[in-house]
DRENPA-3360 file (N, C-alpha, C; in nm, 2 decimals, always signed):
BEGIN
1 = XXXXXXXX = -20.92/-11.87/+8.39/-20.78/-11.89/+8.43/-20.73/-11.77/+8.52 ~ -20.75/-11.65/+8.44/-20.70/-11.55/+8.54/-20.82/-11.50/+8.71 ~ -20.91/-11.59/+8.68/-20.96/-11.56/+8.84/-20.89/-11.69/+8.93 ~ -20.85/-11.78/+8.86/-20.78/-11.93/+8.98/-20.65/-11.85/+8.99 ~ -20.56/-11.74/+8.92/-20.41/-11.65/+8.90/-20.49/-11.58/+9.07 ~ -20.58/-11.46/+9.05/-20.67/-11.43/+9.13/-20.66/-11.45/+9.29 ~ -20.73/-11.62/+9.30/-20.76/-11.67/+9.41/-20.66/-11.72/+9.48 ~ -20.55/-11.77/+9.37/-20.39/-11.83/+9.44/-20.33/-11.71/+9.51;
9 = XXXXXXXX = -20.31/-11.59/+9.44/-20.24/-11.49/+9.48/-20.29/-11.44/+9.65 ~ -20.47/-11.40/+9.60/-20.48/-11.35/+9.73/-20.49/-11.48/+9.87 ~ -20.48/-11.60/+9.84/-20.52/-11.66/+9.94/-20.37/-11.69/+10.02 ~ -20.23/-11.69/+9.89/-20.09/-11.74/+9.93/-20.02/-11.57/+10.05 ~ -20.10/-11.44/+10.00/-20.07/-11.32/+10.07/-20.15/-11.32/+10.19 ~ -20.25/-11.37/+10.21/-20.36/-11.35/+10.38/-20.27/-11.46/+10.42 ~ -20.19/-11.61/+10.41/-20.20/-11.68/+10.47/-20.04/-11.67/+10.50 ~ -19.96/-11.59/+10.43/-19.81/-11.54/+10.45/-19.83/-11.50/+10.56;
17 = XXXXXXXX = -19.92/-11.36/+10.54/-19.90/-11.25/+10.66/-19.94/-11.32/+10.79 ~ -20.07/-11.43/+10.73/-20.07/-11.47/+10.88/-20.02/-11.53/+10.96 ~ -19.91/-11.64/+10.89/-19.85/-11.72/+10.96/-19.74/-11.66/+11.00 ~ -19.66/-11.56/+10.89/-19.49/-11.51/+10.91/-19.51/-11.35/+10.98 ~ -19.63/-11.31/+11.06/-19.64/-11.18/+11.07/-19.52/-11.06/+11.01 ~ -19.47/-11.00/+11.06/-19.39/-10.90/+11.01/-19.28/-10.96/+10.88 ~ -19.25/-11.05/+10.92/-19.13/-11.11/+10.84/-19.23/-11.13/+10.68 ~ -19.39/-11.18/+10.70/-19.42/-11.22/+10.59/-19.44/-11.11/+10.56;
25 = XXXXXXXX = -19.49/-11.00/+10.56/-19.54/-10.86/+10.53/-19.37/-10.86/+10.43 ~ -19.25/-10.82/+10.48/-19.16/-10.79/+10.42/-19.14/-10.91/+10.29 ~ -19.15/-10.99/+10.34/-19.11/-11.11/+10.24/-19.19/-11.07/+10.10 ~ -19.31/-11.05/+10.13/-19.43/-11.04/+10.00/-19.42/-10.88/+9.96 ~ -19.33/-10.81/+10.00/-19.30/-10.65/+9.94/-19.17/-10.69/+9.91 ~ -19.13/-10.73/+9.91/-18.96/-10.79/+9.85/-18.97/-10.84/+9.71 ~ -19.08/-10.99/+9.75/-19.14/-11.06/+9.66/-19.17/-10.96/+9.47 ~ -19.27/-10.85/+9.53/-19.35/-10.70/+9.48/-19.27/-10.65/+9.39;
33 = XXXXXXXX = -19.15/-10.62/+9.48/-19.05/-10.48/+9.45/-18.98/-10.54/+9.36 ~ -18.95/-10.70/+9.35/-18.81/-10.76/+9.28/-18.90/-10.83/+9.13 ~ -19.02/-10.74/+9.10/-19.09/-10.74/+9.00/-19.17/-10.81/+8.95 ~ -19.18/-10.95/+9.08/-19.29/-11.04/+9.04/-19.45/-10.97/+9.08 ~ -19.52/-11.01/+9.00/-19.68/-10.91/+9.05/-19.70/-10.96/+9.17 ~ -19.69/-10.92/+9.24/-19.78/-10.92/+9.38/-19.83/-10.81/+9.43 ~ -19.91/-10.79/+9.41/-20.02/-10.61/+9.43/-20.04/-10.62/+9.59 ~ -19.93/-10.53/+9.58/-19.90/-10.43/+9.75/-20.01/-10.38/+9.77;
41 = XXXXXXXX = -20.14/-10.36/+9.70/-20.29/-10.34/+9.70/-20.35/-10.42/+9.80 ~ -20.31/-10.55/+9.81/-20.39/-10.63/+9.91/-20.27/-10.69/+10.03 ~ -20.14/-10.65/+10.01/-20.03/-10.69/+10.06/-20.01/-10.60/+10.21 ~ -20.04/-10.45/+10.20/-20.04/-10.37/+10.33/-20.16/-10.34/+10.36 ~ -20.28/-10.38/+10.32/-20.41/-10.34/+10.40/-20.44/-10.42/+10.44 ~ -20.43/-10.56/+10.45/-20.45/-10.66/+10.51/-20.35/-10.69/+10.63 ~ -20.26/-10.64/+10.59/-20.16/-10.61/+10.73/-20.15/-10.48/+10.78 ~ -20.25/-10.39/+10.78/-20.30/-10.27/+10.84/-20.41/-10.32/+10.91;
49 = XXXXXXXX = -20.52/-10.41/+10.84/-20.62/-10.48/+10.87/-20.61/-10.52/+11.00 ~ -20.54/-10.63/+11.03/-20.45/-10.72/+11.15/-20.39/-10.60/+11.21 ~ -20.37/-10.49/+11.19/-20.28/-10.41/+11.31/-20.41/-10.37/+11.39 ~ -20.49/-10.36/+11.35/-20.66/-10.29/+11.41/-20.71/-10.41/+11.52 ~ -20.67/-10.53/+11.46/-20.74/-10.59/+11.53/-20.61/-10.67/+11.66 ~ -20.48/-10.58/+11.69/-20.41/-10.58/+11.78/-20.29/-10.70/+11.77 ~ -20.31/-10.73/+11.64/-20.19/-10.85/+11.65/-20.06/-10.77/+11.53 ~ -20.05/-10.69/+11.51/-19.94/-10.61/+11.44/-19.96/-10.45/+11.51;
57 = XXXXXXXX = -19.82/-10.39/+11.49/-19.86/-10.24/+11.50/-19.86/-10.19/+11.35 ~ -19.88/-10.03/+11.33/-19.91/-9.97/+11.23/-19.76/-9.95/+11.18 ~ -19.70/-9.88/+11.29/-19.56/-9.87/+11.25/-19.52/-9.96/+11.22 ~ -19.53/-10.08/+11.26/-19.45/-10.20/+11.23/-19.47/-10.23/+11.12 ~ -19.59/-10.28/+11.07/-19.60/-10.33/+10.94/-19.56/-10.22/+10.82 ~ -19.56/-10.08/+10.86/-19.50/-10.03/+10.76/-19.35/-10.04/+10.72 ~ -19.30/-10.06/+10.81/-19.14/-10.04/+10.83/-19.09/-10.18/+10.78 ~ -19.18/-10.31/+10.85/-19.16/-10.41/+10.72/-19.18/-10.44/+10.59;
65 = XXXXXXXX = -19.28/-10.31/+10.54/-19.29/-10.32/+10.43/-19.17/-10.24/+10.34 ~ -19.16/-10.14/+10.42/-19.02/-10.05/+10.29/-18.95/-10.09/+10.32 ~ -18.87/-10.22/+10.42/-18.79/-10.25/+10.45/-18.79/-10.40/+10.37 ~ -18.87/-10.45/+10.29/-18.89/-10.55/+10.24/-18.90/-10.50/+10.07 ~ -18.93/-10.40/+10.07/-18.97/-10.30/+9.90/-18.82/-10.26/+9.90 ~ -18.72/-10.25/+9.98/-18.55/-10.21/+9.97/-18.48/-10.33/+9.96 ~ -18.54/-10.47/+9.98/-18.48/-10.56/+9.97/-18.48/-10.59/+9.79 ~ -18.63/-10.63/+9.77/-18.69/-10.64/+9.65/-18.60/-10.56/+9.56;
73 = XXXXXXXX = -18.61/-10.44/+9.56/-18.57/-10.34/+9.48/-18.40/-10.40/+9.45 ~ -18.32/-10.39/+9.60/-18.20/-10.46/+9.53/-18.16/-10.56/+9.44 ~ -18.25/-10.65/+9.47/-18.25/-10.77/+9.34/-18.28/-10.71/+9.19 ~ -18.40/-10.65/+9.23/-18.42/-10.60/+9.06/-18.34/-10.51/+8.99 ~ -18.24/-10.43/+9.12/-18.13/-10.34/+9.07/-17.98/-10.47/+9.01 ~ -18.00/-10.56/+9.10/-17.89/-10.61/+9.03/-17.93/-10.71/+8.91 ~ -18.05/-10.76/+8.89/-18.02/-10.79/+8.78/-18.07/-10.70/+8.66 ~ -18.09/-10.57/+8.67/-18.06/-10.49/+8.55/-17.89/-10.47/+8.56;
81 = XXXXXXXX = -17.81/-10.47/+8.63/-17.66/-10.40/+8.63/-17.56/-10.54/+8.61 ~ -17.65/-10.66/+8.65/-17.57/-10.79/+8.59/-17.60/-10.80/+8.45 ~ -17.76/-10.82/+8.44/-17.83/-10.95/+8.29/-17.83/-10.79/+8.25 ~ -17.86/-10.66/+8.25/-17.87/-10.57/+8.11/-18.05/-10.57/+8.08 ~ -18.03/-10.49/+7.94/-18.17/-10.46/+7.92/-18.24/-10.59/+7.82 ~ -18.10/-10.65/+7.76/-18.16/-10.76/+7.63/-18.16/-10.90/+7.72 ~ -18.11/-10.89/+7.88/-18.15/-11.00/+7.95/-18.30/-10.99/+8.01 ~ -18.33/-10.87/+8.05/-18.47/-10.89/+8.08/-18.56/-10.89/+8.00;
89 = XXXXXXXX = -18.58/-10.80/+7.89/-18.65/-10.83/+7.74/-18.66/-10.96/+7.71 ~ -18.57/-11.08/+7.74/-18.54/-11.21/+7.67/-18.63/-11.34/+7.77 ~ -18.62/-11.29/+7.92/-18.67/-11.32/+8.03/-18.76/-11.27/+8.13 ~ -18.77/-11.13/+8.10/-18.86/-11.14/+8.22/-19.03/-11.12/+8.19 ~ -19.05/-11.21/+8.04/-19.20/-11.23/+8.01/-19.26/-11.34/+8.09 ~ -19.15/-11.41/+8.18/-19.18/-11.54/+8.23/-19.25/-11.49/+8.37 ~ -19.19/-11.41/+8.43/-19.29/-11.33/+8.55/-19.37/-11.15/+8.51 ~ -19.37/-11.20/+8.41/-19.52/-11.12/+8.31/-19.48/-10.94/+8.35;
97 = XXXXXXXX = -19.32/-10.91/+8.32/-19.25/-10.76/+8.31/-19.28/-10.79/+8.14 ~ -19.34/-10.63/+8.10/-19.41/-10.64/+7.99/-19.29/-10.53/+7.94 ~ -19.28/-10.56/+7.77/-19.22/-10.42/+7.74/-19.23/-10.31/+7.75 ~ -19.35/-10.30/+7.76/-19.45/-10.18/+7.80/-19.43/-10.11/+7.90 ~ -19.44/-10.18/+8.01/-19.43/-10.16/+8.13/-19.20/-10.10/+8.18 ~ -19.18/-10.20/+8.13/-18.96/-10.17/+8.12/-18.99/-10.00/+8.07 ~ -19.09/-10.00/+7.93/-19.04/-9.87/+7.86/-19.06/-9.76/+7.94 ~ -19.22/-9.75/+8.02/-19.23/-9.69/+8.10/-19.15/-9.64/+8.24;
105 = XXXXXXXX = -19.07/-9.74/+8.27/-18.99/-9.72/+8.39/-18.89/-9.65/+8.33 ~ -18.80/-9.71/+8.20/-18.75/-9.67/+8.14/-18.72/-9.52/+8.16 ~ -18.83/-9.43/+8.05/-18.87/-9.34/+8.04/-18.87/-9.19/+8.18 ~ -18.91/-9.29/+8.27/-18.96/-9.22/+8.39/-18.77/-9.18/+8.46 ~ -18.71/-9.28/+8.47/-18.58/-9.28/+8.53/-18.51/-9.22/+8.46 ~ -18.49/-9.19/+8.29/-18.44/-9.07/+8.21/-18.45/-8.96/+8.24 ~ -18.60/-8.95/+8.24/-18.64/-8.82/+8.27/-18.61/-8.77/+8.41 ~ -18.62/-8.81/+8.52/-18.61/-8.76/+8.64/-18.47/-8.79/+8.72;
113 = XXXXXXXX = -18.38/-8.88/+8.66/-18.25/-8.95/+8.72/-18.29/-8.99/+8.83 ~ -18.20/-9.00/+8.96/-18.22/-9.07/+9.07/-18.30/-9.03/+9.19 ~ -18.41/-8.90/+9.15/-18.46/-8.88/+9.22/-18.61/-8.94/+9.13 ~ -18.63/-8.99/+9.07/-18.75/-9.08/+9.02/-18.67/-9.22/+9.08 ~ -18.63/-9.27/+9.18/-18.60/-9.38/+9.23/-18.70/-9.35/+9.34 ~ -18.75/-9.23/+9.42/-18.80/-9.16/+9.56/-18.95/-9.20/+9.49 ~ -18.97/-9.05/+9.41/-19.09/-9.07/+9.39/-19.16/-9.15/+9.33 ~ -19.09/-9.25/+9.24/-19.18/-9.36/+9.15/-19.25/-9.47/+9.30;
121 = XXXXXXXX = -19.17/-9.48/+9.38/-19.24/-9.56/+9.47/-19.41/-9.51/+9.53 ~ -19.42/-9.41/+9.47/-19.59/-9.38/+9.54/-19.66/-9.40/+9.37 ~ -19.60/-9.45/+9.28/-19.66/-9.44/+9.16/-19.73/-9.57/+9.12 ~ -19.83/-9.63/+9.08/-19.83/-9.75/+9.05/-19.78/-9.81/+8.93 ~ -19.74/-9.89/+8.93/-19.70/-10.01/+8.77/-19.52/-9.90/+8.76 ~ -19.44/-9.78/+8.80/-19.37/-9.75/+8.75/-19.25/-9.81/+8.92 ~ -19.34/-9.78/+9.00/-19.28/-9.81/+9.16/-19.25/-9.99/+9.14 ~ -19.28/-10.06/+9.06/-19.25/-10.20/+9.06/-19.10/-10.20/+8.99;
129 = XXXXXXXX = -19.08/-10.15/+8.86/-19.02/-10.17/+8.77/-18.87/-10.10/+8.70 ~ -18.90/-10.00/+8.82/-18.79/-9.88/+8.82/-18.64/-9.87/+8.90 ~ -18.66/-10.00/+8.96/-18.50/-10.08/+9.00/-18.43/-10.16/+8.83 ~ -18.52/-10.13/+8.78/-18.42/-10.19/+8.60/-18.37/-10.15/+8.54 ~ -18.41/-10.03/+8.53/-18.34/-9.91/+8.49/-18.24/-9.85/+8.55 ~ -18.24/-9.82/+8.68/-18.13/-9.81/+8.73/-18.04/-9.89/+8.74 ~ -18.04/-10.00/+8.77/-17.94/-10.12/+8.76/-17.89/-10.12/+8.64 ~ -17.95/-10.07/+8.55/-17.90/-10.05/+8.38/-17.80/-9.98/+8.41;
137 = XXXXXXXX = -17.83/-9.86/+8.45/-17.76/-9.71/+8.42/-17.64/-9.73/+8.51 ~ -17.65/-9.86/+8.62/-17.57/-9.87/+8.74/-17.55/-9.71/+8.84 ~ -17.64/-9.71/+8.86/-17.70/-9.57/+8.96/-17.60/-9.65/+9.09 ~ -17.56/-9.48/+9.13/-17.50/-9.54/+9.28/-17.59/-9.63/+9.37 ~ -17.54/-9.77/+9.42/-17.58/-9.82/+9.48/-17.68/-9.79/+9.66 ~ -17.57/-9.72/+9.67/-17.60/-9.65/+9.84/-17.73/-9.55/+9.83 ~ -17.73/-9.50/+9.73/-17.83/-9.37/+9.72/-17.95/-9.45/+9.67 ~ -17.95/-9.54/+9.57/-18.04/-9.62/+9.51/-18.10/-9.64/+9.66;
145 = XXXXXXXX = -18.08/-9.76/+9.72/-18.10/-9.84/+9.83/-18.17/-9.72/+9.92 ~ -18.14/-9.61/+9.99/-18.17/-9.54/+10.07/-18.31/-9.46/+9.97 ~ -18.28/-9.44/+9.88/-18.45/-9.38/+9.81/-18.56/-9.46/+9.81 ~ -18.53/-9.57/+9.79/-18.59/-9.70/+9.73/-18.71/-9.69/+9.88 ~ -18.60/-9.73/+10.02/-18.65/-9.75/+10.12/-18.74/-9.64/+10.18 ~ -18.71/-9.53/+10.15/-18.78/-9.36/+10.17/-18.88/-9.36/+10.13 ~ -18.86/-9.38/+10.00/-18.99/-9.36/+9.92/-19.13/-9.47/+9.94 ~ -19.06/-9.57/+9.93/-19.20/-9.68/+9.97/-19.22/-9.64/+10.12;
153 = XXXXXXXX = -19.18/-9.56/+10.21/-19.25/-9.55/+10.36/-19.40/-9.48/+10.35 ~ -19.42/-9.36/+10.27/-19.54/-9.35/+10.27/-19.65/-9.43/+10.16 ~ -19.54/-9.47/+10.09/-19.67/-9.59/+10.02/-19.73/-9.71/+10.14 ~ -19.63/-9.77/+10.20/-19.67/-9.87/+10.30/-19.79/-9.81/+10.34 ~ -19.71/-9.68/+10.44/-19.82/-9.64/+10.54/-19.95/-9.61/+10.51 ~ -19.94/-9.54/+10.39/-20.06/-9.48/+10.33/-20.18/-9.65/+10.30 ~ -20.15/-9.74/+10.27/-20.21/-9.87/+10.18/-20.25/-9.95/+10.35 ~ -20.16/-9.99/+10.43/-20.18/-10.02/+10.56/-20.30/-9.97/+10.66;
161 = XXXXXXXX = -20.26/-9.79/+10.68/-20.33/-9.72/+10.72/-20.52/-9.73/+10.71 ~ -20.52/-9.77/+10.55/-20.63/-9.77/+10.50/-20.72/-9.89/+10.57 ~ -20.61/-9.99/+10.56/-20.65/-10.15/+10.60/-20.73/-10.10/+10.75 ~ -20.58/-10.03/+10.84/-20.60/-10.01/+10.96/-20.73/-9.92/+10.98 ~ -20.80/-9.91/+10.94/-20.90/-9.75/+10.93/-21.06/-9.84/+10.94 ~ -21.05/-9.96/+10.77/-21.15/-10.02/+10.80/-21.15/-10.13/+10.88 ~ -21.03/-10.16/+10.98/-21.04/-10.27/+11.08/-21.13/-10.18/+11.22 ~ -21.07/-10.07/+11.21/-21.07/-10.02/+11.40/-21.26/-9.94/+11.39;
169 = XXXXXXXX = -21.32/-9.99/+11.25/-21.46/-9.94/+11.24/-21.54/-10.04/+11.17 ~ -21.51/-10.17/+11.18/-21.54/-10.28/+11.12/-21.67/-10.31/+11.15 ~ -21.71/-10.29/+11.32/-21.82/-10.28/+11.36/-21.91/-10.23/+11.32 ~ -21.88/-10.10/+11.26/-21.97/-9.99/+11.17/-21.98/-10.04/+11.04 ~ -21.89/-10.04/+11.01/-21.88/-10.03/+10.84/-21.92/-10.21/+10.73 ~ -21.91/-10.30/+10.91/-21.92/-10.42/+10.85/-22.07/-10.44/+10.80 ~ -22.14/-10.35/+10.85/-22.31/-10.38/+10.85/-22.31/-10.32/+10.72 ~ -22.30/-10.24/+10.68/-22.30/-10.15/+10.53/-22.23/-10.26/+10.40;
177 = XXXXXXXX = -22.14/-10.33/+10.42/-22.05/-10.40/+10.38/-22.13/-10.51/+10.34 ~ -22.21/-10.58/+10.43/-22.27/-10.73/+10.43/-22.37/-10.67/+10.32 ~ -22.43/-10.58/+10.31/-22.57/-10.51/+10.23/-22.55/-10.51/+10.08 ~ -22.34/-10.48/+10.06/-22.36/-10.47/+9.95/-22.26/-10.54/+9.89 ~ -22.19/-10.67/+9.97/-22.14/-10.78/+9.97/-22.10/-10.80/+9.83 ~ -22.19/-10.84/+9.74/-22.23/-10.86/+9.61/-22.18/-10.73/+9.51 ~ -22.18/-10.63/+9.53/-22.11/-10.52/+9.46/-22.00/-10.50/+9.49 ~ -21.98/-10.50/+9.64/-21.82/-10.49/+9.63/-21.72/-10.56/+9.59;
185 = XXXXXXXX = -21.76/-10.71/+9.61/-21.69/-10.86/+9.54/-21.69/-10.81/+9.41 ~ -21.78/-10.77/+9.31/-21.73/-10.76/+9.18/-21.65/-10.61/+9.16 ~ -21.66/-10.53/+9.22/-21.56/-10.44/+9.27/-21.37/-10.50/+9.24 ~ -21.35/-10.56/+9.31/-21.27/-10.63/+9.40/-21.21/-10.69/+9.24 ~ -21.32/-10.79/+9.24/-21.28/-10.85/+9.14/-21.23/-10.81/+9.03 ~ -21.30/-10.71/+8.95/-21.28/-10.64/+8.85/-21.18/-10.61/+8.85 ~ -21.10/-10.53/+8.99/-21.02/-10.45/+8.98/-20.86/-10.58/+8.98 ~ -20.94/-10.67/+9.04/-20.79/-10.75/+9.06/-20.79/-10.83/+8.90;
193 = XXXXXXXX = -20.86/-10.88/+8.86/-20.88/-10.92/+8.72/-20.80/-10.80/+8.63 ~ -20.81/-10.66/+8.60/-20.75/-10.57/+8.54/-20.60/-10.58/+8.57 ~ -20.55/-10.62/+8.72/-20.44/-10.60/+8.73/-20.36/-10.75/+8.66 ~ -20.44/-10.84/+8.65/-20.32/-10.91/+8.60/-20.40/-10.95/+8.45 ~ -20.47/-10.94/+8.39/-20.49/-10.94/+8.27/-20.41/-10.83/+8.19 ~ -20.33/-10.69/+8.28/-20.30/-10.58/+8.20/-20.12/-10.65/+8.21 ~ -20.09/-10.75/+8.30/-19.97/-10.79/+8.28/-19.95/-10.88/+8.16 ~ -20.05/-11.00/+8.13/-20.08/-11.06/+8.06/-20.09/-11.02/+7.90;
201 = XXX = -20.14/-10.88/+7.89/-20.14/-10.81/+7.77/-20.05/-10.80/+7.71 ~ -19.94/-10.70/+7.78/-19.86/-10.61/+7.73/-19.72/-10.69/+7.75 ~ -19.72/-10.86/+7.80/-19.60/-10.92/+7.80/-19.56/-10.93/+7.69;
% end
């Protein structure tokens, strides 16, 4: 089950980007930010990917991405400052936000106030989940919104970049790649399997 979770995810993110260029990039970091799993892992390297091979720019796809991670994020700020903390506890096991995962965001936004709205965006699993807590605490809106979008800019770039790095050496790196095809796929796998078996757990 969780490899057909797996193959839906990555096949519905390659075929977004490809068809809605920029718009889909943003759309599927909106999607990310507003707490459904969609792992920005495969969401800006593959739209870094396509910038290499001249059908996106670098800048661009990043700027749709924090500009899509500031959309997301508002939704998830408003439904912690509408539904509260015993509305998402009650609901949001249905798009697999774990308690685990709330307590941790929780935790992080206590501790640091509204400047862990900046930094949690380069964090993994706390940069998803850290618009609920604020929406809780009803964090200034304006400042929320403007960190949110800051802070995911070097996450975009940074995850893109990467894409864009093994597109513009593909030539090179694709021969090494075919050799060990077989390792890296269970690489891949492994790693995308961990990510949503660990949502699955702790819902």
């Amino acid at each position: 089950m969780i490899g057909k979770i797996i193959e839906i995810l990555t096949v519905f993110i390659i075929n977004t980007i490809s068809v809605w260029g920029y718009f889909g990039v943003g759309a599927l970091m909106a999607i990310e930010s507003a707490c459904v799993p969609l792992p920005s892992e495969i969401i800006m390297p593959f739209a870094g990917f396509l910038a290499a091979q001249g059908k996106f720019s670098l800048l661009g796809v990043t700027l749709a991405g924090a500009l899509g991670c500031a959309v997301g994020s508002a939704v998830a700020y408003a439904v912690g400052i509408l539904g509260g903390r015993v509305f998402i506890e009650k609901y949001g096991k249905y798009i697999l936000i774990s308690h685990h995962d709330l307590n941790i965001a929780d935790n992080f936004f206590n501790k640091y106030g509204s400047s862990a709205i900046f930094f949690s965006r380069l964090l993994p699993v706390v940069r998803t989940f850290i618009s609920l807590p604020a929406g809780i605490a009803k964090m200034n809106f304006s400042k929320f919104i403007i960190y949110s979008f800051l802070g995911s800019l070097p996450w975009c770039y940074f995850l893109a970049y990467i894409g864009k790095k093994l597109g513009d050496n593909w030539d090179t790196l694709g021969v090494y790649f075919h050799k060990f095809d077989f390792i890296i796929g269970l690489i891949i796998i492994a790693g995308a399997v961990w990510y949503v078996r660990r949502h699955l757990k702790n819902t």
